[in-house]
C-alpha positions as CSV (number, residue, x, y, z in Angstrom):
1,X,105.5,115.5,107.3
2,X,103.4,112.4,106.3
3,X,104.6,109.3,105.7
4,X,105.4,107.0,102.4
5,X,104.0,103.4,101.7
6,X,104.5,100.6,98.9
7,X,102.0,98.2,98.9
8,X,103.1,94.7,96.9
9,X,100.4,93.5,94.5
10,X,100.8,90.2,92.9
11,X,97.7,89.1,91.6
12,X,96.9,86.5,93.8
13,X,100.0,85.5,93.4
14,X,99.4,82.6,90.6
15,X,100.1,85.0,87.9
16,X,103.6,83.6,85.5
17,X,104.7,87.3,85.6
18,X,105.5,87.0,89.4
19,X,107.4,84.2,89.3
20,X,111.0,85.6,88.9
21,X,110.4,87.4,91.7
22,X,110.4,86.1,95.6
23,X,108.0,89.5,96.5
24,X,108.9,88.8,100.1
25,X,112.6,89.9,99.6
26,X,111.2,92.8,97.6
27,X,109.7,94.2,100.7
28,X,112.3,93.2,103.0
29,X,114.8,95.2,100.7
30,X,112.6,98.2,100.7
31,X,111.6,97.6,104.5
32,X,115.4,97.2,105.9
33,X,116.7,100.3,103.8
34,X,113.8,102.6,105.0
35,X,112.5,103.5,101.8
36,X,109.1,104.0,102.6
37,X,107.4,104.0,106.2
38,X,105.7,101.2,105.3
39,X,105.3,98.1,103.2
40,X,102.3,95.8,102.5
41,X,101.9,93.3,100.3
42,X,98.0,92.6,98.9
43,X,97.4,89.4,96.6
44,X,94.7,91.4,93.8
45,X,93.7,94.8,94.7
46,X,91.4,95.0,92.1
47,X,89.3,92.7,94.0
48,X,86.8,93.8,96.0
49,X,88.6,93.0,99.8
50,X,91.4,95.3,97.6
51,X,88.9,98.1,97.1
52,X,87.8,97.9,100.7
53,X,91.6,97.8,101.8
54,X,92.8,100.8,100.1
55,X,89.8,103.1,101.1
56,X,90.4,101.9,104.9
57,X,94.4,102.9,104.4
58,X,93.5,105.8,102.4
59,X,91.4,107.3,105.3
60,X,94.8,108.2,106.7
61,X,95.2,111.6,105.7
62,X,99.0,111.1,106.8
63,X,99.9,109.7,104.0
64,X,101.6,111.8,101.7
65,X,102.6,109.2,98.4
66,X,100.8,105.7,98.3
67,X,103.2,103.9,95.6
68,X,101.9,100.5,94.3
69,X,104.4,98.0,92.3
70,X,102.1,95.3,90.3
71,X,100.4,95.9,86.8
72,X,100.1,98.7,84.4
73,X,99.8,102.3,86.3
74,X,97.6,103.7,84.1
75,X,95.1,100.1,84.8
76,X,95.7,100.5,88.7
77,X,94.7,104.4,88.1
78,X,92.0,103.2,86.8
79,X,90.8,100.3,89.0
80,X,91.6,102.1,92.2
81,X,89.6,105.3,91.3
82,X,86.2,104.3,93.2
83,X,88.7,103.5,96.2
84,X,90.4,106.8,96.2
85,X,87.3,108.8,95.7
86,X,85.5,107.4,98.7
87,X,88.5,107.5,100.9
88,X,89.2,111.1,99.8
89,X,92.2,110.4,98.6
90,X,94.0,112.6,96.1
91,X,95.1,110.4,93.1
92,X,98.2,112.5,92.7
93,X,99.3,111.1,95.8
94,X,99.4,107.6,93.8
95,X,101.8,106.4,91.8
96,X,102.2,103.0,90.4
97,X,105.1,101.5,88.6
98,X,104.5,98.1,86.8
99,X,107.0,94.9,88.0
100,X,105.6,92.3,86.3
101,X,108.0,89.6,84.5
102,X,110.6,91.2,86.6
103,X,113.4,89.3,89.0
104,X,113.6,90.4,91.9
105,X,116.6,93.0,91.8
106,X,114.7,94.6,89.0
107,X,111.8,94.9,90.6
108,X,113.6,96.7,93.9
109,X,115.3,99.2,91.3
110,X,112.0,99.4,89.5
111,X,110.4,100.7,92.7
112,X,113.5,102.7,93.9
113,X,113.7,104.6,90.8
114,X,109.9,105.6,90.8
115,X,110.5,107.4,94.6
116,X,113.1,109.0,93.4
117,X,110.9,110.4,90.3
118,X,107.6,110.9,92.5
C-alpha cells in the first residue's frame, strides 16, 4: 500500500489569511495522530523552488494521495499541473482543500475532513 502526505503551504508565510493559524501545530496535530505518513510544510509552491519540490516528491511512485492545505484547489490544480506532469504524477492522486483565514482547529478539521472524503 503507498503512503499519504500533506504538505502545508502558506504563501511565504506573510499572507493576512495565515495568521489565525500557528501552521506548526497544524502539522504536529496531523503528525502525532498519524493521519498521513508524512507532513511538510512549503512557504509558496507556486514558486518555482515549489514546482521543483513537488516534481522531486512526486517521483515517488509510493505515494498514493498527495493532499495540499493552502489556497483554492481548483488554483493549486492548476498551478501544480506542469509539476505533476513531469513527475508523472496522476492528478487524481491530488487533492487540495483551501485553509485560508482559518484558526488553527479549523484548519486541522478542514484537512481531516478532506481524507476522510478522498
Amino acid at each position: 500500500m503507498g503512503k499519504t502526505g500533506l504538505l502545508l503551504c502558506v504563501c511565504q508565510g506573510t499572507c493576512p489569511s495565515f495568521h489565525k493559524m500557528d501552521v506548526f501545530e497544524v502539522l504536529n496535530a496531523l503528525r502525532r495522530e498519524n493521519t498521513f505518513d508524512f507532513v511538510a510544510l512549503h512557504p509558496q509552491l507556486c514558486a518555482d523552488d515549489g514546482e521543483e519540490y513537488l516534481k522531486t516528491l512526486t517521483k515517488n511512485h509510493e505515494i498514493d494521495k498527495l493532499y495540499v492545505a493552502g489556497c483554492d484547489p481548483k488554483m493549486q490544480s492548476k498551478m501544480y499541473r506542469d509539476a505533476f506532469e513531469e513527475s508523472e504524477f496522476p492528478r487524481e492522486k491530488h487533492a487540495g482543500v483551501d485553509i485560508r483565514n482559518m484558526t488553527t482547529k479549523e484548519a486541522i478539521k478542514a484537512i481531516k475532513d478532506l481524507k476522510k472524503t478522498n
